[in-house]
N, C-alpha and C positions, 0 to 999 in steps of 0.2 A: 658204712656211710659213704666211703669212697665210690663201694662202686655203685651205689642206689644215684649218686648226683653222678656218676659216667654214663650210666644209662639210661638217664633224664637228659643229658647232654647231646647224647645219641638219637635221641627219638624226636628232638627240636629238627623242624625243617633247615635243609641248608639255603640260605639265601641263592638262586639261580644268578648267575654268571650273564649281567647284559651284554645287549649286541654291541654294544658300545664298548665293554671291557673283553670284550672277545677278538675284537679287531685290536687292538691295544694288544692283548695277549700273543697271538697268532699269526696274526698282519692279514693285508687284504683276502690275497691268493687263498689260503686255508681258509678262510674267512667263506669266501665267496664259495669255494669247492663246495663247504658244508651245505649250504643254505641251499644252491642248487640242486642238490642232494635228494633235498627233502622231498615226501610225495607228495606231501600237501603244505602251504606254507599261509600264515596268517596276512591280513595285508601287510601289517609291518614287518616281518622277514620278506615278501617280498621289494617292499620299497628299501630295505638295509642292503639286497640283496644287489637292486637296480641300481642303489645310490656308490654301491663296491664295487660295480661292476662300471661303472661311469669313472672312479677313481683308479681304476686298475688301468683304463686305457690310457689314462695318465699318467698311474706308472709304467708302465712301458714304455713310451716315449722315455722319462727320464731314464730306465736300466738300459735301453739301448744305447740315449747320449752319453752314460757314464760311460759306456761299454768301449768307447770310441774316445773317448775323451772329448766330446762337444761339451764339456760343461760352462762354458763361458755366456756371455749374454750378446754373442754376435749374431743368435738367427732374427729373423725379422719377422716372424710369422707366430702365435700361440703354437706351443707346445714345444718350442725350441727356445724359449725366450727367457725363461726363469732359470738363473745361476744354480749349477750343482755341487756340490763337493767336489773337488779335483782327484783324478782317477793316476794314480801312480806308475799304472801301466794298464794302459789301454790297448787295444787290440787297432792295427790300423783299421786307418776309413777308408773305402770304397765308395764310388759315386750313387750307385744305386741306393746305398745305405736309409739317404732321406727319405724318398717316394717308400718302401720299404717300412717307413717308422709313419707314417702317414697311413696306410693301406693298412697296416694290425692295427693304428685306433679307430680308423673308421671303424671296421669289426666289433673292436667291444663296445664303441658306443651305438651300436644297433644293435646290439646285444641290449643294454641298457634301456637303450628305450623301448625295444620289446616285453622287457621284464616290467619297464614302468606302466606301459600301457594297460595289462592287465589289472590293475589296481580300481575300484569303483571310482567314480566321480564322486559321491556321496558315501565312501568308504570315511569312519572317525579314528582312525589310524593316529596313532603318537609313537615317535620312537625318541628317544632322547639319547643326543650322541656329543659327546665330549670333546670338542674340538683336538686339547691333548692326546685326547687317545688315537687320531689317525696319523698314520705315516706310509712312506712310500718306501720300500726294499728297493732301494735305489741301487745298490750293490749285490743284490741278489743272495745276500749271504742267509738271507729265512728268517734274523733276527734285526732286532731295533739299533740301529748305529746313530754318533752323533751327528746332527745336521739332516735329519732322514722325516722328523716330525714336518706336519703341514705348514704347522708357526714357524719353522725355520725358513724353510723355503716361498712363503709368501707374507713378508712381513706386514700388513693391513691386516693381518685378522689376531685377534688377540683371544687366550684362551679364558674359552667359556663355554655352557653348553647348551644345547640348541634342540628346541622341542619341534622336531618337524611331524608333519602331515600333508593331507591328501594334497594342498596347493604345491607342496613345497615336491609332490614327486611331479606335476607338470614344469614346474619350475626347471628341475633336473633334466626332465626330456628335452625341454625347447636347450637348454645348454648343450646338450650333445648333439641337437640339429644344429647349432650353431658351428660347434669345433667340426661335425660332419661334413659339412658345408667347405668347410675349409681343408679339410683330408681328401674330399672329392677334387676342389679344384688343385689342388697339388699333384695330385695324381693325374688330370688333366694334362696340366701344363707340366709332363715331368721333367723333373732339372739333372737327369743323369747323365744324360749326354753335354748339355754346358757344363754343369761340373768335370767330366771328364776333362771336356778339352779345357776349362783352365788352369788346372793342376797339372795336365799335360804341357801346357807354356809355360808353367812357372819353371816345373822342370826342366824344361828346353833352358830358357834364359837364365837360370842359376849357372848352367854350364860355363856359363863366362864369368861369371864371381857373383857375390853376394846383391843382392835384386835393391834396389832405391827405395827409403822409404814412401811410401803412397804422403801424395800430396792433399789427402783431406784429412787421415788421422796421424800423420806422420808414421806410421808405424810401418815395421816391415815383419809380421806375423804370418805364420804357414798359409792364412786367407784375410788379407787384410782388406780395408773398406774397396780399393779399387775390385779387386776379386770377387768380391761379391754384388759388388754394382753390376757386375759383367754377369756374371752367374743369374742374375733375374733378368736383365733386358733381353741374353740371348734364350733362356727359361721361356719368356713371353712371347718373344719372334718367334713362336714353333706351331703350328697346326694346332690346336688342343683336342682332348678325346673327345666327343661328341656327347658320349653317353654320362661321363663323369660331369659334363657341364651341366645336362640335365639335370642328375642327380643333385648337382652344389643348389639349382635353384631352389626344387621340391624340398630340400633341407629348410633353405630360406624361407619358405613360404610355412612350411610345418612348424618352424620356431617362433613366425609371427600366430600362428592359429593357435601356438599353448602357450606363450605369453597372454593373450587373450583371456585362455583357460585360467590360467595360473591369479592372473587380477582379477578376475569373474569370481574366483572361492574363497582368495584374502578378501574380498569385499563380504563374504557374508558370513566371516567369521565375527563371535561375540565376544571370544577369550582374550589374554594377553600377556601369553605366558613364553615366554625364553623362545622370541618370531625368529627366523630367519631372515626373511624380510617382509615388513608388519603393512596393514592399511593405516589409513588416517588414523584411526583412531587403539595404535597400540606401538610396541616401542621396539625395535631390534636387539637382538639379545646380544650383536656386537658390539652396540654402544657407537654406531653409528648414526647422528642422529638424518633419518629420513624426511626431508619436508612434508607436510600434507600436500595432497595434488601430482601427488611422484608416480602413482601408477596410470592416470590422467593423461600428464604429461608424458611420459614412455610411451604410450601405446600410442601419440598421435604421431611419434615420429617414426612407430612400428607401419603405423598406414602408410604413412609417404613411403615406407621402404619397399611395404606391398605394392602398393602401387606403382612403383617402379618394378618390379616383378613383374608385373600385368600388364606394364604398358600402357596402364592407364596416364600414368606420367610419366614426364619425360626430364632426362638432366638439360640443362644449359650447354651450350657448347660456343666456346669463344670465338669462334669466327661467323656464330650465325646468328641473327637475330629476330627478332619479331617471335612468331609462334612454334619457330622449328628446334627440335633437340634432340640427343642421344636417347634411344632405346633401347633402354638395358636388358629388357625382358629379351629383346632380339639379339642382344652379345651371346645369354647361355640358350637360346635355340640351334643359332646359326655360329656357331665361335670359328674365329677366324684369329693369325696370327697377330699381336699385340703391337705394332711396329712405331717406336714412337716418333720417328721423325711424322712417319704419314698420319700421326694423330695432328700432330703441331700441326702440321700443313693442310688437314684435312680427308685427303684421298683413304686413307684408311679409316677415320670417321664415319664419309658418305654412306656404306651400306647400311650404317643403323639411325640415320637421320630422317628424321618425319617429322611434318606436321601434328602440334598437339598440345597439349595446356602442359606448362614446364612446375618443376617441383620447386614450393620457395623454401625456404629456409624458415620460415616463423617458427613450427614448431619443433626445431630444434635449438633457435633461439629462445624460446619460452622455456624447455628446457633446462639450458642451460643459464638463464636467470635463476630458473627455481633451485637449479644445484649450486645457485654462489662459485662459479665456474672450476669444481668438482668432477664437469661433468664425464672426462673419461673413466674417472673410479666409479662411476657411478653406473658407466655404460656397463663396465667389467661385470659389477655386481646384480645387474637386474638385467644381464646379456638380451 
């Protein structure tokens, strides 16, 4: 009898192992090796595939900050910005280090959007992925440590899980043209050289005893607010690459064209099962409630931004009036040092100033009426 029910036991199917509990098991890295592996992949291993390989450029950033011990919340820029667990010994930092941690995420997230783009438009793709289950090997040790999960490190999302599809992998792409975008102009304007030389002053002036604390946060930390105020303006005063500026636009303009995408497929979904982020007429599975009118109102302030890309519009500029303004489209064709006194004053202005209908503000006032003024979580979440 025993062994007639072990061999009824043995002949039931083993439930297969989701991509969801695989990454939980495993973590991204393994995760991602597998998938790209494969010779042929369904579209949902490929979108698991694109959506690990967009989170891994996120890890990296965080295992090179722990690496250094950047874990605090003094960078000013996404991917430097979210607290890590403190690193007990870190390996010193080097000025290149930043540009460096910038330059490997670009990588993976054009990795990512390459994997995504292969995916149909009219592909019915479902993967369901358990918020719990991701985390980032912050520490590099291969296994799951405390503080290491997604909900640890970005307290707005609360665990639950999330049936994504074909909107939710353009959704993913325009995200990584977004952080792209901003890996480009870093790289641009690289801050190895300002950072050198003001850890090289700080060094200098220790020489003579312990350094003042800075007069805006009082603090006298290895890079305190003075230090870093300094580190961007002289960062900004410097030639920028040409090519990387290019690239930052192309980014911007590529995030506006799949936001587009992205509100174009939630619109012609029926369902309303565990959204990511839902149309009018269905609910988010974070328990976020989303206005109706929210993909609407996003995309008109997506135009004004395109259009400043294009030069269709133009910013305002405070010393000038009537029909003339900043053209932004011509900052990343032509980029020129960032100097801000000759902004105030103008002379550095003048080569991007033209004739031409200025951008208003209404809809990102509409906007942000419709977010009950939410509206930078909200920017975060629908990038």
């Amino acid at each position: 009898m025993r062994l007639t029910l072990a061999m009824m036991l043995m002949a039931l199917p083993v439930q297969a192992e989701t991509l969801s509990q695989e990454i939980a098991g495993t973590g991204l890295a393994a995760t991602e090796t597998r998938l790209a592996a494969l010779p042929t992949r369904t579209d949902a291993e490929t979108f698991t595939l694109g959506g690990v390989q967009f989170l891994r450029a996120i890890e990296g950033t965080f295992q090179d900050r722990y690496a250094m011990g950047l874990t605090d919340r003094t960078g000013m820029l996404p991917l430097l910005r979210l607290p890590l667990p403190d690193n007990p010994t870190p390996t010193p930092f080097t000025p290149p280090a930043i540009t460096a941690l910038f330059a490997k995420a670009a990588t993976n997230l054009a990795a990512a959007k390459t994997t995504l783009a292969a995916i149909p438009a009219t592909s019915d793709f479902a993967v369901e992925i358990a918020l719990d289950d991701l985390w980032f090997d912050i520490d590099r040790t291969g296994t799951r440590s405390p503080g290491e999960g997604i909900a640890d490190l970005v307290a707005t999302l609360q665990p639950t899980t999330i049936r994504f599809d074909v909107a939710d992998a353009a959704w993913t792409a325009a995200y990584a043209d977004l952080l792209g975008a901003i890996c480009a102009m870093v790289q641009a304007y690289d801050p190895t050289a300002p950072i050198a030389r003001v850890l090289q002053a700080r060094t200098a002036m220790e020489q003579f005893g312990p350094l003042t604390p800075d007069p805006i946060l009082g603090s006298a930390m290895p890079l305190d607010a003075v230090d870093l105020v300094a580190m961007v303006l002289d960062t900004l005063n410097q030639t920028p690459d040409a090519a990387q500026m290019a690239r930052a636009k192309q980014h911007l303009r590529d995030m506006v064209a799949l936001n587009r995408e992205f509100w174009t497929r939630v619109a012609a979904e029926t369902d309303n099962t565990r959204e990511w982020l839902p149309n009018d007429a269905q609910h988010s599975a974070l328990g976020l409630p989303v206005p109706p009118g929210t993909g609407t109102a996003w995309l008109a302030v997506l135009d004004d931004l395109d259009a400043l890309l294009t030069g269709q519009k133009l910013v305002p500029y405070w010393r000038v009036s009537g029909s003339g303004g900043v053209d932004i489209s011509a900052m990343f064709d032509d980029p020129r040092p960032i100097e801000l006194i000759g902004w105030v004053q103008g002379w550095a202005a003048l080569p991007y100033l033209k004739q031409g209908p200025l951008v208003s503000t209404d809809s990102l006032n509409a906007f942000d009426t419709l977010m009950s003024g939410q509206t930078m979580l909200f920017a975060l979440y629908l990038n």
